[in-house]
Structure formats: structure tokens, C-alpha cells
N, C-alpha and C positions, 0 to 999 in steps of 0.2 A: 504494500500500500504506500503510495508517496503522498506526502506530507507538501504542501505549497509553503513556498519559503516565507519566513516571515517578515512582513515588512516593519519599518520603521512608523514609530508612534507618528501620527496626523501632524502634530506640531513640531516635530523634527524635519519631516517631507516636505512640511509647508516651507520651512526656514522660516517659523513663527518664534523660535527657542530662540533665533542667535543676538535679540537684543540684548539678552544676560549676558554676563561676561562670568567668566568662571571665577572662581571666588579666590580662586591666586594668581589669577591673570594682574593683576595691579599691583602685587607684593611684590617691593623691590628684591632684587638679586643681593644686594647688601644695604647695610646702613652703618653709619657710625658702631664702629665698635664698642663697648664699653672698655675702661681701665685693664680689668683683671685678662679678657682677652688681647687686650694689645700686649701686656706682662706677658701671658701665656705666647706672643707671637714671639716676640724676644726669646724666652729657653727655648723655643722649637727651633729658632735662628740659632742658636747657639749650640744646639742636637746638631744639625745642620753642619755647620761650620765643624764641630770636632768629626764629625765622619770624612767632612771633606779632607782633615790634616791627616787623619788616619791612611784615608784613598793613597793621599802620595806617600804616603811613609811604605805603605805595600809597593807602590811603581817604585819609589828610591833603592827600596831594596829586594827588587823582584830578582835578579839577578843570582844575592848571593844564598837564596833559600837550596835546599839538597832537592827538592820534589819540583825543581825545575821553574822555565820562568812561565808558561801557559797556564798552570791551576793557577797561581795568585796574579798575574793578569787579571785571568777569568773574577776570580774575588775582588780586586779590586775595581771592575765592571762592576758588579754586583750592586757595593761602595757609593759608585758612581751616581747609580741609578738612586739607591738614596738619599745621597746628598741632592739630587733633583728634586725627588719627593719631598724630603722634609724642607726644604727651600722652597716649593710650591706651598705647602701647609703652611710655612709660617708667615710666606708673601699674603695669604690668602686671610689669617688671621689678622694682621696687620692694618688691611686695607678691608674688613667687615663682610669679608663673604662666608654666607653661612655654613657651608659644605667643608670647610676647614675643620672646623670644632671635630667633627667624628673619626677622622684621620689622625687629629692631633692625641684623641685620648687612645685611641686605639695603641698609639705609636709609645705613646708610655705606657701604659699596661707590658706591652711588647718589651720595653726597656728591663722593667722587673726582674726579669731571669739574667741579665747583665748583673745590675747589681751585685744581686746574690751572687753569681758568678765571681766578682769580685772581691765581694766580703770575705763569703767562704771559698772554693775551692783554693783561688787563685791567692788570698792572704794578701789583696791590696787595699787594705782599710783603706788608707786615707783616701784615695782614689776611689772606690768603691761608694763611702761615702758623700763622698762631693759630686757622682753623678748620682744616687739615690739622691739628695735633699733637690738637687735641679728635678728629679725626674716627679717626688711628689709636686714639687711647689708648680710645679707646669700642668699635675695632674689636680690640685686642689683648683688651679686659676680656673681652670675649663669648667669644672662641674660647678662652679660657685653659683649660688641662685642668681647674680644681673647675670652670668655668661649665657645660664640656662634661658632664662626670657628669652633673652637676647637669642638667640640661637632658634627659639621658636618666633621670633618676630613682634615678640610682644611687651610693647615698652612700659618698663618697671614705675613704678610709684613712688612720688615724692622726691626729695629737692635730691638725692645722690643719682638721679636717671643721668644718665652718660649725653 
């Protein structure tokens, strides 16, 4: 038995619907950041920036490694790519666009297992330490309630609105 396709509601056919506008059709792509986000763009600049010193410290001494110079090439590709991304995320938090935010907390979650990696196996406290307090304070700036509004497009209340 065939079924006749079904058509589209009367007032969609008519093009009676398209005087609405969708209801995020007029929500800006960005706005003004708040404080604790543009903070938050800064340590993701600073993620950023140490992967990139890392990058050539791997090309500086891709040479004299034993496992040859194509795997840490290759990783320092890898590197490369991140220091792109977290330079997009933190360009992207800097200058109020909202699709940063999810990137940027993602990427320190992801930091965590470094740390720890540092603390413990590796025994480089201090080091360890000094990216764990960057990695929370970049991780508390993001979640902070103006970042949260902010992120959903919904501006905060009273005289601290950005």
C-alpha cells in the first residue's frame, strides 16, 4: 500500500510562517566579554604560548633523540596543531565569541592528567604546581556565574554587568 507523501503545513506552503524570524536569528555571534572571561583568555594565551616553546624545543632537538628524527617531527606536528587551537580559543575568548568557552574548559579538564603527571610520577612539584594553579584559575574563570550568563547570552544583573 503507498502512502502519499506528506506535504508541508498550509502556512509553511503559503510562505505565510516567514515573517517570524527564528528566535536566534538576531542573537549576536559575540558581545562584550565579561572580566573573568577575558582572564580566562589570557591563561588559555599562555597554554598556548608554553606549547608553542615546547613545539621548538622538540624541532631544536629533533635530531639528537635515539628513535630518530620523523616520530618527534611527527609530535611536534601534533604540538603545532595545538598551539593553533589553543591560540584560536583564546583569540576567540578575548574578542566575546561564545563557542570558545566549551573548548577552553574542555582543554583544562584535559590539562589534569598533566599535572598529576607532574606532581606524581615525574617529581616536578614546582613545575607541576605552577601549571595546576594556571590550569584551575582558567578552569574556575570559565565556569564563574557572569562567564556562565555570558556564554548563554544572557546579561547578568546589577551594577558588576560587564
Amino acid at each position: 500500500m503507498h502512502r502519499p507523501a506528506r506535504a508541508y503545513p498550509r502556512a509553511v506552503a503559503r510562505g505565510e510562517d516567514q515573517d517570524r524570524a527564528h528566535p536566534l536569528a538576531d542573537a549576536p555571534a559575540r558581545s562584550a566579554p565579561p572580566a573573568p572571561v577575558r582572564a580566562a583568555g589570557v591563561l588559555v594565551g599562555v597554554q598556548a604560548l608554553a606549547a608553542a616553546v615546547f613545539t621548538a624545543a622538540l624541532v631544536a632537538r629533533a635530531g639528537a633523540t635515539p628513535v630518530g628524527i620523523g616520530p618527534v617531527l611527527g609530535e611536534a606536528g601534533f604540538f603545532l596543531l595545538v598551539v593553533v587551537a589553543l591560540g584560536a580559543v583564546a583569540l576567540g575568548l578575548l574578542t566575546g565569541r561564545y563557542w570558545a568557552r566549551t573548548p577552553a574548559l574542555v582543554t583544562q579538564l584535559l590539562l589534569l592528567p598533566v599535572v598529576y603527571s607532574l606532581v606524581g610520577p615525574s617529581r616536578q612539584i614546582v613545575l607541576g604546581l605552577a601549571v595546576g594553579v594556571l590550569v584551575f584559575a582558567a578552569f574556575m574563570l570559565l565556569i564563574n556565574e557572569r562567564s556562565r550568563l555570558w556564554s548563554m547570552g544572557v546579561a547578568p544583573d546589577g551594577p558588576e554587568a560587564p
